[in-house]
C-alpha positions in Angstrom: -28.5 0.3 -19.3 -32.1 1.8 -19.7 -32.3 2.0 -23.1 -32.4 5.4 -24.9 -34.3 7.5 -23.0 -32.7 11.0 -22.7 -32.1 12.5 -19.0 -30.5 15.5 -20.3 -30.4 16.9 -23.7 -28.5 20.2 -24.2 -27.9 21.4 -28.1 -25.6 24.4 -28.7 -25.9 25.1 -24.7 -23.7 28.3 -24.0 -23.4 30.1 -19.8 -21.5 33.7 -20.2 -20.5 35.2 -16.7 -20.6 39.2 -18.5 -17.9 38.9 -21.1 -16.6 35.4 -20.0 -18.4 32.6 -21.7 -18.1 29.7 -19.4 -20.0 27.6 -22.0 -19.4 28.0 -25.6 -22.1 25.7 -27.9 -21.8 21.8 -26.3 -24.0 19.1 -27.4 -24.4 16.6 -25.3 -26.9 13.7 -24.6 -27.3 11.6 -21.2 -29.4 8.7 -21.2 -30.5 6.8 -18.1 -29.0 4.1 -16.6 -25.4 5.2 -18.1 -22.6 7.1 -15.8 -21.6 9.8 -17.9 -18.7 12.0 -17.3 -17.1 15.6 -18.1 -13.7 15.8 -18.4 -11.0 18.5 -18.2 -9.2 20.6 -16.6 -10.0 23.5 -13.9 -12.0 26.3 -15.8 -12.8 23.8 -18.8 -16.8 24.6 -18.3 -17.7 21.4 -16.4 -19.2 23.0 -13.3 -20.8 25.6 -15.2 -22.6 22.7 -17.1 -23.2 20.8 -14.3 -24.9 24.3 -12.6 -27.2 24.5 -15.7 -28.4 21.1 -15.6 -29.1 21.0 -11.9 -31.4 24.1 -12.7 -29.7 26.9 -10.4 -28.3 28.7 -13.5 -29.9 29.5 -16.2 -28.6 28.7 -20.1 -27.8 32.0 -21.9 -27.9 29.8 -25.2 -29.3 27.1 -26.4 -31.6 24.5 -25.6 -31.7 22.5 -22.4 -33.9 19.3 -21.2 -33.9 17.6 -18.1 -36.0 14.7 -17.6 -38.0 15.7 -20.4 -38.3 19.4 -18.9 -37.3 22.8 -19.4 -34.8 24.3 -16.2 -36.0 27.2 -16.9 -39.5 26.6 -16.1 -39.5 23.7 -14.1 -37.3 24.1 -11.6 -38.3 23.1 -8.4 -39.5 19.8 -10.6 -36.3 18.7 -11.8 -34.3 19.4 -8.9 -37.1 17.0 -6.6 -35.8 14.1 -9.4 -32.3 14.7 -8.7 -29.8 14.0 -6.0 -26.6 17.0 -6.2 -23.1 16.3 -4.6 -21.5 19.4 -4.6 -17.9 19.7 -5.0 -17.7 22.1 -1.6 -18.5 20.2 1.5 -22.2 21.5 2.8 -23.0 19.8 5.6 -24.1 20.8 8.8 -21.4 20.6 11.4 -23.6 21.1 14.8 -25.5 18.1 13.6 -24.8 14.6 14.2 -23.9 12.3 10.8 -27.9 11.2 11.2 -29.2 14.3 11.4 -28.1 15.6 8.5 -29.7 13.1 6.8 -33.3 13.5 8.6 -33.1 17.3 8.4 -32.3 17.4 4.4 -34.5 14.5 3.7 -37.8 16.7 5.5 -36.9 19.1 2.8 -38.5 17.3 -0.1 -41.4 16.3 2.2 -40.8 13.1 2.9 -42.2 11.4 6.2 -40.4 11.3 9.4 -40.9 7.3 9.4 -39.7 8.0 5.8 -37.1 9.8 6.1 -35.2 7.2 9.0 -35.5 4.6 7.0 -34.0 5.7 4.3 -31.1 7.3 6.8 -30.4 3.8 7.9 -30.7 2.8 4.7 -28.2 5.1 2.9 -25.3 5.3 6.5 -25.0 1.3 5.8 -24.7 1.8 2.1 -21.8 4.1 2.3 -20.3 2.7 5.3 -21.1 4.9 8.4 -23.7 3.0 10.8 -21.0 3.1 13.1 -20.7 6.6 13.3 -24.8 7.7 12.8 -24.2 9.7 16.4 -20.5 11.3 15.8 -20.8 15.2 15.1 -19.8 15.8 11.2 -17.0 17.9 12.6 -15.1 15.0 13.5 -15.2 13.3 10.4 -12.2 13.1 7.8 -12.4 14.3 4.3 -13.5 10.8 3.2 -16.1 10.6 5.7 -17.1 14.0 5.0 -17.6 13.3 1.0 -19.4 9.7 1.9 -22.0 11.5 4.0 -22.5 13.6 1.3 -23.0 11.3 -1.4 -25.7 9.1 0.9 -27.3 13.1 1.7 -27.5 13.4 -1.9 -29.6 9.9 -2.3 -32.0 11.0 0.4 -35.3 11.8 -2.3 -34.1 7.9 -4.5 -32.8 10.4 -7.2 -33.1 9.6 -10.9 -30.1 11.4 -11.6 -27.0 11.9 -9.2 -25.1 14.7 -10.0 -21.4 14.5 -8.9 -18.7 17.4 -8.7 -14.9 16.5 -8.9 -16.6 13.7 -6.3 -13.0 12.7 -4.9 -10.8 16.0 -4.9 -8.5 15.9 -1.6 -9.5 12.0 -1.2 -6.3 10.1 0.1 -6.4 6.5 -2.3 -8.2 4.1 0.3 -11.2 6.9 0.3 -11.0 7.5 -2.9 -11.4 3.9 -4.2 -13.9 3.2 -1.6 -16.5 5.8 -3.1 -15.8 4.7 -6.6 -17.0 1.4 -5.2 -20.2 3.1 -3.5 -20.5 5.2 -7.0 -20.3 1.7 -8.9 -22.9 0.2 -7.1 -25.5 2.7 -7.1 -24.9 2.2 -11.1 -25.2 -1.3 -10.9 -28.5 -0.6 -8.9 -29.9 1.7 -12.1 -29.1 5.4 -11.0 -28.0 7.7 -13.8 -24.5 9.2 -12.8 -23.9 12.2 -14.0 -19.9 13.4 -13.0 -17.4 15.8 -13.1 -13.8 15.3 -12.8 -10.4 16.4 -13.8 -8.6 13.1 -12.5 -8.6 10.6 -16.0 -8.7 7.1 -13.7 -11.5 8.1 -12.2 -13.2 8.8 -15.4 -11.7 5.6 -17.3 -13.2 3.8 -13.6 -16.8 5.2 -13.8 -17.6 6.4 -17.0 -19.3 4.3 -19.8 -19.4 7.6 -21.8 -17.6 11.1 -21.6 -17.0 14.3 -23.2 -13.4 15.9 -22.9 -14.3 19.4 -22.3 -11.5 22.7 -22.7 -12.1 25.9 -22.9 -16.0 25.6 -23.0 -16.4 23.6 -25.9 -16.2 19.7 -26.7 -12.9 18.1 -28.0 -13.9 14.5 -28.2 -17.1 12.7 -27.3 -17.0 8.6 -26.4 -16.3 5.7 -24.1 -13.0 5.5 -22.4 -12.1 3.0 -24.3 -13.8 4.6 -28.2 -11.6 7.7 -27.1 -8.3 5.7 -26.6 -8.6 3.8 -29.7 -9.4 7.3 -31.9 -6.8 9.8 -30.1 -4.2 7.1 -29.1 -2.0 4.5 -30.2 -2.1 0.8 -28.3 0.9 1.2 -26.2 3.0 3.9 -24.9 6.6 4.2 -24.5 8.1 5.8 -21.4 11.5 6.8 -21.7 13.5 8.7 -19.5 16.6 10.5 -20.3 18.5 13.3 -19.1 16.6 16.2 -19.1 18.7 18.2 -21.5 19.1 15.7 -23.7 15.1 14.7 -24.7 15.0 17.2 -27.4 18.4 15.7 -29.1 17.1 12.4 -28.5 13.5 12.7 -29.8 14.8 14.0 -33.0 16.6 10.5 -33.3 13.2 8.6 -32.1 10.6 10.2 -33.7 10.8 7.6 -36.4 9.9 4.8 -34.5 6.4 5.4 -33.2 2.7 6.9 -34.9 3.4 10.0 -32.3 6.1 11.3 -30.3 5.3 13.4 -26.7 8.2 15.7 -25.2 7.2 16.5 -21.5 9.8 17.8 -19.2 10.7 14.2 -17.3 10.0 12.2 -20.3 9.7 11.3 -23.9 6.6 9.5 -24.8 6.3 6.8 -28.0 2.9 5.9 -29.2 3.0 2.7 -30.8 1.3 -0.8 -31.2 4.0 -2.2 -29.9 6.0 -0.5 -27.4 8.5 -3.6 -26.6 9.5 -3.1 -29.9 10.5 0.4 -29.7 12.3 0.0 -26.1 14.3 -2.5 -28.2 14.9 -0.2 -31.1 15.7 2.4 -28.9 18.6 0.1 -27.8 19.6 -1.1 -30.8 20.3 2.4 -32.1 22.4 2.5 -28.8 20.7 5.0 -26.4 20.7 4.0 -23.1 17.6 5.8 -21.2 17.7 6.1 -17.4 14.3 4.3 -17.4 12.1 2.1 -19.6 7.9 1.9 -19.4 5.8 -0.2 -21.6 2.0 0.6 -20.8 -1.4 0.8 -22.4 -2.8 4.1 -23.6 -4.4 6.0 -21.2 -7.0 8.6 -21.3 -4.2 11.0 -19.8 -2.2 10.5 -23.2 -5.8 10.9 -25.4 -6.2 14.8 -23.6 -1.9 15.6 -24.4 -3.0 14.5 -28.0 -6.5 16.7 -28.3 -4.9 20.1 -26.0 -1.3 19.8 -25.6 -1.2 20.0 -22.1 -1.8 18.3 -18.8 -5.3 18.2 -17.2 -3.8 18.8 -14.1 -2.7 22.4 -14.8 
């Protein structure tokens, strides 16, 4: 960590798109050296936040700082200090996987000798010496996103920006740039991330705001925000679909919480070995049985009701 120097400060921050507001009031504080993650669901606000802290969209509330300046004003300041992934691929396809890198890296006026270095530099960091030459076209998805993480790095940001970094990532590629993303933590970079998938955010985050509907629902670390909205262990039962309503009424009793989703009946509990055994000994027989740790998946059911991945 870097201490508790602020990156970005926002207070009562709102974005309105005419009569939609994106943005409605967040707080939020960022301070260097931490990976620091919005979370929610598609529409929640995040990428409107992200947009405002990048400076390329003006606030129409509130106050904003970035690295100790005002978007507004300085601009073309803060975005030379930062490094932006955006969620949409952007890279050129007529070029080669290198010359993306020299081209973008001449626009913040670096040299050429410069700029190859740090080419090299960044391919072997995120895996793709091997394919320097190969047109982008070729690449995969997970190539694709790589390339654009190491593009982003090209000006030695102090703040990488990330949008929904792995969406349409098979596993393998996905896991790999959490490992790239974990590094470049380790190595000081502030992160700065997006994302509506909750294992990437319990992966990379040290801290995170659950974000709906353009406000903030719950601020902390994965695990502050497990231990406030959650119970220790979770129950999964599985019964017949038509009969989860009956059956919950008979359950409710033996957990802090009880979840009804369409597949399943979820018990929030201390100890959910104990209520699997309950369960039995009031002789119900589920289809299935899953003891497991709170997640931050059951922490957003708690706060919204609902699944982030509607």
């Amino acid at each position: 960590m870097g201490g508790d120097e602020a990156l970005v400060e926002a207070r009562g921050l709102r974005k309105s798109y005419g009569a939609v507001e994106a943005v409605r009031g967040i707080d939020v504080t960022v301070r260097r050296g931490e990976a620091f993650g919005f979370l929610g669901p598609n529409g929640a606000g995040k990428s409107s936040t992200m947009r405002m802290i990048a400076a390329v969209s003006p606030p129409s509330g509130g106050t904003l700082r970035v690295l100790g300046m005002d978007p507004t004003d300085d601009g073309p300041a803060i975005r030379s200090r930062l490094g932006v992934c955006p969620q949409e691929d952007t890279l050129d396809n007529e070029l080669t996987v290198r010359e993306n890198l020299l081209v973008y890296g001449r626009f913040f006026g670096l040299s050429r000798p410069e700029v190859a270095r740090r080419a090299d530099e960044l391919l072997a960091f995120v895996q793709l010496s091997d394919r320097a030459g190969a047109r982008v076209e070729q690449l995969s998805g997970g190539l694709k996103r790589r390339l654009t993480v190491a593009r982003s790095l090209i000006n030695e940001p102090e703040m990488l920006m990330l949008d929904e970094p792995t969406t349409g990532l098979d596993p393998q590629a996905r896991h790999l740039l959490w490992d790239r993303l974990f590094r470049l933590k380790q190595q000081g970079t502030t992160l700065l991330l997006t994302t509506h998938y909750m294992d990437e955010a319990e992966q990379l985050c040290d801290r995170l705001v659950v974000i709906d509907e353009g406000v903030i629902v719950a601020e902390g670390s994965p695990a502050q925000l497990i231990r406030d909205h959650s119970s220790r262990e979770v129950c999964e039962l599985r019964f017949g679909a038509d009969d989860h309503q009956g059956v919950a009424e008979r359950i409710q009793h033996l957990g802090e919480r009880l979840e009804v989703l369409p597949d399943r009946l979820l018990v929030y509990a201390a100890d959910g070995e104990a209520v699997a055994q309950a369960v039995h000994e009031g002789g119900l027989t589920p289809r299935s049985t899953l003891v497991r740790r709170s997640t931050l998946e059951d922490v957003f059911l708690h706060l919204t009701g609902r699944s982030l991945a509607e």
